[in-house]
GUDRENRO-82581 format. One line per 8 residues: their letters; for each residue x negated, y negated, z of C-alpha. Coordinates in pm, 1 decimal. Each point is the difference from the previous one (the first is absolute). Layout:
BEGIN
a) X,Y,Z  ...;
//
This chain:
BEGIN
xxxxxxxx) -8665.3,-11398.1,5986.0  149.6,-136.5,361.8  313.3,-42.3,35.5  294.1,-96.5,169.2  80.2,-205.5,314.2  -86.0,162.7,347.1  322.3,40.7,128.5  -65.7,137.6,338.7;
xxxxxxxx) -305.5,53.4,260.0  14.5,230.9,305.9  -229.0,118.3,232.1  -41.1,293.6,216.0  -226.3,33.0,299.9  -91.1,406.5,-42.4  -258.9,166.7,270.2  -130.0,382.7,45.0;
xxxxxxxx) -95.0,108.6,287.4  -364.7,78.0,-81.0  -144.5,-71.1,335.7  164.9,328.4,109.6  -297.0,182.9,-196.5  -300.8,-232.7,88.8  30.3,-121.9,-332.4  -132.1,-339.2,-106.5;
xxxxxxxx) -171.6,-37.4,347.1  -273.2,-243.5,12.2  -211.7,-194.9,245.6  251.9,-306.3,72.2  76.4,-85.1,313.5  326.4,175.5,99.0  191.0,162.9,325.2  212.4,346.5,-136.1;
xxxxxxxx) -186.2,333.1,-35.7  87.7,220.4,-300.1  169.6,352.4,80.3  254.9,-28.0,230.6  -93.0,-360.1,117.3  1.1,166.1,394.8  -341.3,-127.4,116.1  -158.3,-225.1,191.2;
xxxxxxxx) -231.9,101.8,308.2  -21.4,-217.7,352.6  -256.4,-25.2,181.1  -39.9,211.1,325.2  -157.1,268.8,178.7  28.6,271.0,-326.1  -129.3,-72.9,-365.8  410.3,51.5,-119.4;
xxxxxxxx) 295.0,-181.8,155.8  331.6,-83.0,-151.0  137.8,-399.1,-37.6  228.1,-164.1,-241.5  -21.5,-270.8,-209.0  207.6,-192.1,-208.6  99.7,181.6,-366.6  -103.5,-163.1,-265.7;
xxxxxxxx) 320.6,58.0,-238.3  222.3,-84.1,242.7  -93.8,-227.1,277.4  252.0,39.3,234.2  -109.8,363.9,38.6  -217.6,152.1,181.9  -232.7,297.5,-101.8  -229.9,255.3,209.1;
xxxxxxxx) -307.9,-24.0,-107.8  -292.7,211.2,83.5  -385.0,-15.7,-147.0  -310.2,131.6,131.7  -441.2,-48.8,-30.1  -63.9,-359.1,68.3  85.8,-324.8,136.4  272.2,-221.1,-164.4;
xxxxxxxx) 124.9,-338.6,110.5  380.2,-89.1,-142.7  200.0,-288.5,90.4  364.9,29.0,-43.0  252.3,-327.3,-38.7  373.0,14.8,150.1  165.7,-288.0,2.7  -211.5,-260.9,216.8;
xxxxxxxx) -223.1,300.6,173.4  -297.5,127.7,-123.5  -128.5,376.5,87.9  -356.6,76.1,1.6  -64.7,409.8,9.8  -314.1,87.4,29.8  -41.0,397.4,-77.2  -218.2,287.9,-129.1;
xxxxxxxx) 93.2,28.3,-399.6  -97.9,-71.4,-346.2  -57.4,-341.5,-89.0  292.0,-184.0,-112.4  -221.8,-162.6,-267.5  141.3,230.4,-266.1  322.6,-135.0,-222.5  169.9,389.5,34.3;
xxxxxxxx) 323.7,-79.8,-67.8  76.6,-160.8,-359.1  348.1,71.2,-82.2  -91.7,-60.0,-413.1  275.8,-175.4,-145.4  104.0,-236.0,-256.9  208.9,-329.8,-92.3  197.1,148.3,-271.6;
xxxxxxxx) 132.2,-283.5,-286.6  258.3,96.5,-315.2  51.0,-204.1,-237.1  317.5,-17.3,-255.9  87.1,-253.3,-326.3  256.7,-22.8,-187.1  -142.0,169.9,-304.9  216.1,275.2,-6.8;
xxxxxxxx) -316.8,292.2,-82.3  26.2,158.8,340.5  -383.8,-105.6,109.1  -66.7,-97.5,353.5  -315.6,-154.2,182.4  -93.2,187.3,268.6  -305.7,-215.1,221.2  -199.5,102.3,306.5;
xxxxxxxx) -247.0,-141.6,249.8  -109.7,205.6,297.1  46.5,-5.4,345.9  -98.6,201.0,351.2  374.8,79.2,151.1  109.2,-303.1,223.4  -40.0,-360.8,-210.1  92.6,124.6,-322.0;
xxxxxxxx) 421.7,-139.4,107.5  -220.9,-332.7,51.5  -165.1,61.6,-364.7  412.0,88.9,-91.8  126.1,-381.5,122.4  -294.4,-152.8,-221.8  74.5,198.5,-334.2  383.1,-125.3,80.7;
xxxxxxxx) -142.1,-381.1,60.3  -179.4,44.6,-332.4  361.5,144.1,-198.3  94.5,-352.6,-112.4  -325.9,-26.3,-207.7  103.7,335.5,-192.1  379.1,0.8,-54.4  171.9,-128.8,-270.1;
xxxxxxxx) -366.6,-48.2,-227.9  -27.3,133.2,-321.5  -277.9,249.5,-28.0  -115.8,-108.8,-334.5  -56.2,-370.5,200.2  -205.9,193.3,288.8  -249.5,206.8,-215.8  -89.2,-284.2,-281.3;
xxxxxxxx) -74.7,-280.8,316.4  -80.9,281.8,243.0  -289.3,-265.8,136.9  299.3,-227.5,110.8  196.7,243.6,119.5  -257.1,113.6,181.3  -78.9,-309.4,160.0  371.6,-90.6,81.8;
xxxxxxxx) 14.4,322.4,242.8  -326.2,-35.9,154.6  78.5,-404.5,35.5  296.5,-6.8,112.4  27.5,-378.1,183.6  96.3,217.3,318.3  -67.1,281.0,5.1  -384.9,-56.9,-83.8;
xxxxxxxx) -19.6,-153.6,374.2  -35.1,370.1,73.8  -224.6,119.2,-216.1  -124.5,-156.1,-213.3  -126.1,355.5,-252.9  -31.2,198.3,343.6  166.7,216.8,237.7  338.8,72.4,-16.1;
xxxxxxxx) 174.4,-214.0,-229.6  -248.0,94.3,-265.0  11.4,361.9,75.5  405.1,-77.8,-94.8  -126.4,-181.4,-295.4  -236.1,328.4,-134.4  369.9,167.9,58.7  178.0,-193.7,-266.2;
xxxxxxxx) -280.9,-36.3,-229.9  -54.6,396.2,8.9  352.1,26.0,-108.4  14.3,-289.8,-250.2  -308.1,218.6,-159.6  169.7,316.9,11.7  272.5,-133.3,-142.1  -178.3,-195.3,-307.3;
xxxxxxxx) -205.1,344.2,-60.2  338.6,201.4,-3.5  149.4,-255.5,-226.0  -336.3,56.0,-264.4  32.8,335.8,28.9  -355.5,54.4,169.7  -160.6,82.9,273.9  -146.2,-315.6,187.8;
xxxxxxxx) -376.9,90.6,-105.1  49.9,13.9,-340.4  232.1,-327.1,15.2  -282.3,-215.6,136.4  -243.8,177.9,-230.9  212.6,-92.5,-319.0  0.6,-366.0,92.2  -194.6,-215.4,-176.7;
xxxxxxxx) -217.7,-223.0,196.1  182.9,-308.6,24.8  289.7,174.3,98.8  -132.5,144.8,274.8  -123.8,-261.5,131.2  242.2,-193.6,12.5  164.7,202.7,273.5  -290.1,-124.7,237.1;
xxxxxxxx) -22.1,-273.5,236.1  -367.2,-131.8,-39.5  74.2,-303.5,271.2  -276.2,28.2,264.4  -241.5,234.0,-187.7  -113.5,-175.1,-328.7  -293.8,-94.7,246.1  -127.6,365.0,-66.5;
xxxxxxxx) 206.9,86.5,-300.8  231.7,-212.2,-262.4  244.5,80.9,-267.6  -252.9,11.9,-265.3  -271.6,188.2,202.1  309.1,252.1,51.4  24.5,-2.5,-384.3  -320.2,87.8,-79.6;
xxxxxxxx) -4.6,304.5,233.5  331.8,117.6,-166.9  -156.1,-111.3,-345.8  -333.7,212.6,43.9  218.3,286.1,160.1  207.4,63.0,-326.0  -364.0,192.1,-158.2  39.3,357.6,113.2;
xxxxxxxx) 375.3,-7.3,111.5  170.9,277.6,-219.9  -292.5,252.2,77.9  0.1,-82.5,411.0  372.9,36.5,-49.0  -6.2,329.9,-151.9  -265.3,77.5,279.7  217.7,-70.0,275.0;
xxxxxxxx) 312.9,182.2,-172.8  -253.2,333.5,-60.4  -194.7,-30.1,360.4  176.4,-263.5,234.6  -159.3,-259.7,271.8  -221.4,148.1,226.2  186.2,4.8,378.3  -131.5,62.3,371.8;
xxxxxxxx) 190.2,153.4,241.9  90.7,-94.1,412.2  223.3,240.6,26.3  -221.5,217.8,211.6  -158.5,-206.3,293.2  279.4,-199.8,191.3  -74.0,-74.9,337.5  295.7,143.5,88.4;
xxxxxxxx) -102.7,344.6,-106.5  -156.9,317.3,182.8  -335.9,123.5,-108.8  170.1,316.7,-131.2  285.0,-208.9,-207.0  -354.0,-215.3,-109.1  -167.7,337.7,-126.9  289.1,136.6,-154.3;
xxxxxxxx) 92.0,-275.2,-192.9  -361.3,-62.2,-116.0  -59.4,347.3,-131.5  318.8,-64.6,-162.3  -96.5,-250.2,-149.2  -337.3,86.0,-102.1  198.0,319.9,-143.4  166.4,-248.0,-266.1;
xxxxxxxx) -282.0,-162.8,-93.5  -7.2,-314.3,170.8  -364.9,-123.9,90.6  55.4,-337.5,102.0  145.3,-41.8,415.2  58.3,-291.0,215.3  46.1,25.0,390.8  149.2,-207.1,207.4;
xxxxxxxx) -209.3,-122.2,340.7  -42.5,-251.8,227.6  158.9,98.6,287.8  -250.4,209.0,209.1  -379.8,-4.7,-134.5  -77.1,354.1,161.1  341.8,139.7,-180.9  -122.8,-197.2,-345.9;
xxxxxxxx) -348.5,142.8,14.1  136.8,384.6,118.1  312.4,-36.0,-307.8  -227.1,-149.8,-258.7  -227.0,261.8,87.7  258.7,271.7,-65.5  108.6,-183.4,-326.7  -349.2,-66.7,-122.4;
xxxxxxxx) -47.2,361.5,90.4  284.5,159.4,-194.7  -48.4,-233.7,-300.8  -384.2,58.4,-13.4  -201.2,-292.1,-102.5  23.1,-33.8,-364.0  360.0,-101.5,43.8  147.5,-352.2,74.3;
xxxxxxxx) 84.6,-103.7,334.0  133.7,-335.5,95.2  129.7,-163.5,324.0  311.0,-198.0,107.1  -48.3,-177.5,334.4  355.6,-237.8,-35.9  -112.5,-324.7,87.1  -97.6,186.6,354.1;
xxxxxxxx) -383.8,-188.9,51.8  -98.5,-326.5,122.8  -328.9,-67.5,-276.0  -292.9,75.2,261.5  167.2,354.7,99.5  112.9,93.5,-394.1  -384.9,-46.2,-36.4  -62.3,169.4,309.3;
xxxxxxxx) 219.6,325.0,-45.7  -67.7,-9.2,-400.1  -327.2,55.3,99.4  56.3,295.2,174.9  214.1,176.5,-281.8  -236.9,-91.3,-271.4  -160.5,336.4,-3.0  328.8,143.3,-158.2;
xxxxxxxx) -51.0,-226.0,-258.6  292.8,-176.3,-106.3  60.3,-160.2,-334.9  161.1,-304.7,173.6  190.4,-85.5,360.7  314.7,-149.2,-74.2  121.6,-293.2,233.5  -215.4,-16.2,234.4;
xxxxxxxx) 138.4,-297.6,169.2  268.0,-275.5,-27.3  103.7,-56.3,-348.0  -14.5,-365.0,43.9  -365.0,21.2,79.4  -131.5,-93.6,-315.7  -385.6,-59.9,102.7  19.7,345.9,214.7;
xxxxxxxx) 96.2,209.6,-262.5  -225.4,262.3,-170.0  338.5,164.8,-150.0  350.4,-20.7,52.5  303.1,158.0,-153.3  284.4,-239.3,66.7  15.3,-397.0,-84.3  317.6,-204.2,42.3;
xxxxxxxx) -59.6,-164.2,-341.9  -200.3,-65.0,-281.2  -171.1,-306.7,175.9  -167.5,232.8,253.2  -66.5,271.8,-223.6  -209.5,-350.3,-169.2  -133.7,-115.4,274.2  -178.6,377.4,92.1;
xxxxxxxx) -132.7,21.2,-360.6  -144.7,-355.9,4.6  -133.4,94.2,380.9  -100.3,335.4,-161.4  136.4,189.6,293.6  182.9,274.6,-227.8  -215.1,318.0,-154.8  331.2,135.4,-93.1;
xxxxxxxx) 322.8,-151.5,-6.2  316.5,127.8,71.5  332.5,-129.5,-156.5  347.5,123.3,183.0  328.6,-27.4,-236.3  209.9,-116.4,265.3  -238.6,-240.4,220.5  -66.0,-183.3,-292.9;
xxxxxxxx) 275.4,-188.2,-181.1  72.3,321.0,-245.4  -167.4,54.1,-368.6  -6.4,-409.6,16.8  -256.1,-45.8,259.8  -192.0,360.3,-64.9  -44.6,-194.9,-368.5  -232.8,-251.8,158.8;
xxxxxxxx) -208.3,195.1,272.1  -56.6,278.9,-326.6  -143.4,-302.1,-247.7  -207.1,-166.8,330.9  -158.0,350.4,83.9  -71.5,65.0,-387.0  -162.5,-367.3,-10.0  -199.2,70.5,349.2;
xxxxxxxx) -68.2,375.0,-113.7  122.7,123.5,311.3  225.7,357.0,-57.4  314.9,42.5,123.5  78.2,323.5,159.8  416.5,-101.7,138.0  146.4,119.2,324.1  282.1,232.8,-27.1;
xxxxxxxx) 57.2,149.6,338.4  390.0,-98.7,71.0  327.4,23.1,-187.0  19.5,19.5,-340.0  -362.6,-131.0,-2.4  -140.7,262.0,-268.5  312.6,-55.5,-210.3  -56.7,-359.2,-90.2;
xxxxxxxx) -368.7,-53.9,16.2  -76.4,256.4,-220.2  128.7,-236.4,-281.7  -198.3,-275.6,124.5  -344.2,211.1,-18.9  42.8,180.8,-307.4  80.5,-309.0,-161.1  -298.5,-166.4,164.9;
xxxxxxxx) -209.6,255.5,-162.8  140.4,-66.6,-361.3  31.7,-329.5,14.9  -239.9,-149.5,234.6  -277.9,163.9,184.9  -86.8,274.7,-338.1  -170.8,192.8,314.9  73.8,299.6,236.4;
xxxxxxxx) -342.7,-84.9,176.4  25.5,24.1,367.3  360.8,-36.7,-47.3  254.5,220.7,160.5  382.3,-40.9,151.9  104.7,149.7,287.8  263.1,263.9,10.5  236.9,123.8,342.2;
xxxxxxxx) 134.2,323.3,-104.2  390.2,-57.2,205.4  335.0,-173.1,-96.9  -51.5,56.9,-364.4  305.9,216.4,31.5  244.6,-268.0,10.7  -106.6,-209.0,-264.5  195.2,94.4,-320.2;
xxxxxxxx) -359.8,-2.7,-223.3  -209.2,86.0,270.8  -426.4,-19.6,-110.4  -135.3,269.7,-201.7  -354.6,125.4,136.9  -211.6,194.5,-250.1  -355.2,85.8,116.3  -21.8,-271.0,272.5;
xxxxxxxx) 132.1,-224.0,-316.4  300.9,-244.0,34.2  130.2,106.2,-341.3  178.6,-318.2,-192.3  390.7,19.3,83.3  174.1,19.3,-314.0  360.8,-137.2,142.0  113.7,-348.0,-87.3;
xxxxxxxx) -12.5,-227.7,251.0  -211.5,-36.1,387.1  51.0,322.6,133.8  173.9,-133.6,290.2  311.5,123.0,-28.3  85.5,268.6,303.0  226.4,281.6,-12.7  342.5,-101.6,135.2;
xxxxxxxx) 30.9,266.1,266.2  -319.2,-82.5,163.4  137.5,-351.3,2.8  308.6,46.5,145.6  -192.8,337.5,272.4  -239.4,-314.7,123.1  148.0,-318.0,-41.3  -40.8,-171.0,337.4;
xxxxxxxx) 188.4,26.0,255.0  349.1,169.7,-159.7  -165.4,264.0,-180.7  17.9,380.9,49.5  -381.5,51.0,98.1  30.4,-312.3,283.6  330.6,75.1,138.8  -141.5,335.2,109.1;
xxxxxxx) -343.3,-129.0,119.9  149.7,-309.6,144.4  308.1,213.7,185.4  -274.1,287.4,107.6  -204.7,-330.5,187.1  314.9,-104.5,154.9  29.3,365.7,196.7;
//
């Protein structure tokens, strides 16, 4: 049963230095290269020159840079003067430098049993101090509440951090104040899990209906779906629920893997990993593109290659594509044959969608199934405001029969929305058709109850609580910008 009064809230702003290794690299627009961030090529009478430009950890710095192979146009800001480079290089069209971190919440009561909530959402390096100020603005809400009052209104308490009469002016349920709020509400669910002695999935799973449902917000979606259509779902889901337990306690969910095709990687790291990969069994891949179509067509190529074509091969473009050129350069890497193209374009582009991955909230995660712009949908733990908002988008894709296959590419991502899926198996959807969640195979290591991968499987954790918490060491190594790990980097960029 909860219990006791939360007695304290902290938060940490954590980073590793990922973009050292290519890792995480996308197709966002971004300046820094990966290795050793020396590159950027000027235009002149050879194909290689040496310029500088303006590091992106540290502004006031300034880093060689040298790239070679085709043209590039950067524009650099300093102060009130604006430098325009124009040089041989590859395009800067490539988001290479993700530093993956995390806004790191604790929670404490009173209750005297030792338990702590430990909450999450994710971030790419600079930002996440801004995401730091907002969980701190949202503190009030949290301190001093009994527990016991939180979980049995969690709708209202809910509401009073997402509507907060200030607050809400910048968000309202988007950007960064509600990737704070998906921070406190992780670790108000950890710590309610902890407290019941199970592990998040199997918390939800045990709930009856109405209790579950009563930690959702409905307001602005009982257009689409109400409490009692909700209800019903939950009701007919209840038939089959031991055995699809057991199933997923024997087998586990069904999981894809990115882990082998960022941008940021060589074709030899690309083969190496894949024939790792393929060594353990996994048969489901996604690559990222969208930053060259000639390198898209020649990696995808290599991937679909390697794979062969019985395997599954999807495609990440991050929001990179106007509409007319996703159509366009979709219809040039068709003949791979992927299973879906995530983001294709902006994620507020409702009508332009054919998939997307990330929504601010449940009301555009509505508004695509009503345009039916999604084939698959894709739920994030920490975009969305935490198990709370996940709820919702889980009953409105069971009710439009779209399958929900969740991102996890980022910070803790596989920890927590592994509960969410497995429990959307038992509980809602009753189907592993078509569905899949994504798995990134680095940081595990510092999580104290890191995933458990069996046979390309996410097998069900069997700690209490979120899975959030992270080893204190790798805290204190990476916390940003005192830590051991920074100190060095940050003192090494300073030379």
């Amino acid at each position: 049963m909860a219990r006791g009064r939360i007695s304290s809230l902290w938060v940490r702003d954590v980073r590793f230095p990922t973009s050292l290794g290519g890792h995480g690299s996308d197709a966002m627009l971004a300046v820094s290269l990966v290795e050793d961030r020396t590159s950027l090529s000027l235009l002149g009478s050879s194909t290689k020159r040496e310029g500088y430009c303006w590091n992106e950890k540290l502004s006031t710095e300034k880093t060689r840079v040298t790239q070679e192979n085709s043209l590039v146009i950067l524009m650099f800001i300093s102060g009130f003067l604006t430098f325009v480079f124009f040089g041989y290089g590859t395009p800067f069209l490539q988001h290479t430098d993700p530093d993956y971190s995390a806004a790191y919440v604790v929670l404490e009561t009173d209750a005297g049993d030792g338990l702590k909530g430990y909450g999450i959402t994710f971030t790419l390096g600079k930002g996440t101090e801004v995401v730091v100020c907002a969980v701190n603005a949202l503190a009030h809400h949290v301190l001093h509440k009994d527990l016991k009052d939180i979980v049995s209104d969690f709708r209202s308490f809910y509401r009073q951090l997402t509507s907060d009469g200030q607050l809400r002016w910048i968000g309202p349920e988007k950007g960064v104040v509600h990737l704070a709020t998906a921070a406190v509400l992780n670790a108000v669910w950890d710590l309610w899990a902890k407290q019941e002695g199970k592990p998040l999935w199997k918390l939800l799973v045990d709930m009856d209906p109405r209790t579950l449902l009563s930690c959702i917000d409905f307001r602005y979606i009982t257009d689409v779906l109400t409490e009692e259509d909700a209800f019903e779902i939950l009701k007919k889901g209840q038939v089959g629920k031991k055995e699809r337990e057991e199933q997923m306690l024997m087998h586990g969910y069904p999981a894809y893997t990115t882990s082998c095709a960022w941008l940021g990687y060589s074709d030899d790291t690309l083969k190496q990993l894949c024939a790792a990969a393929l060594k353990d069994g996994w048969t489901r891949f996604k690559v990222k593109v969208g930053a060259d179509l000639q390198d898209d067509v020649r990696r995808c190529r290599l991937v679909r290659d390697m794979i062969g074509p019985e395997k599954t091969l999807m495609m990440d473009a991050n929001q990179r594509w106007d509409v007319p050129e996703a159509v366009e350069w979709m219809s040039k890497l068709a003949e791979f044959k992927p299973l879906w193209i995530e983001e294709p374009t902006s994620p507020d582009d409702i009508l332009g969608h054919a998939a997307i991955s990330k929504c601010h909230n449940r009301v555009i995660f509505k508004q695509l199934l009503q345009a039916n712009a999604l084939q698959f949908l894709q739920i994030d733990s920490c975009r969305l405001g935490s198990v709370n908002e996940n709820l919702s988008v889980l009953l409105m894709a069971k009710k439009f029969g779209i399958p929900v296959c969740p991102h996890a590419g980022g910070v803790g991502l596989c920890e927590l929305v592994q509960h969410l899926i497995i429990f959307d198996y038992i509980s809602i959807s009753a189907s592993l058709e078509n569905r899949m969640c994504e798995y990134v195979d680095h940081l595990h290591e510092h999580f104290k109850y890191p995933v458990i991968i069996k046979q390309a499987s996410y097998m069900p954790p069997k700690d209490a609580g979120y899975s959030t918490e992270m080893k204190e060491d790798s805290v204190k190594k990476h916390q940003y910008p005192d830590g051991e790990v920074w100190k060095k980097l940050l003192a090494a960029q300073e030379n």
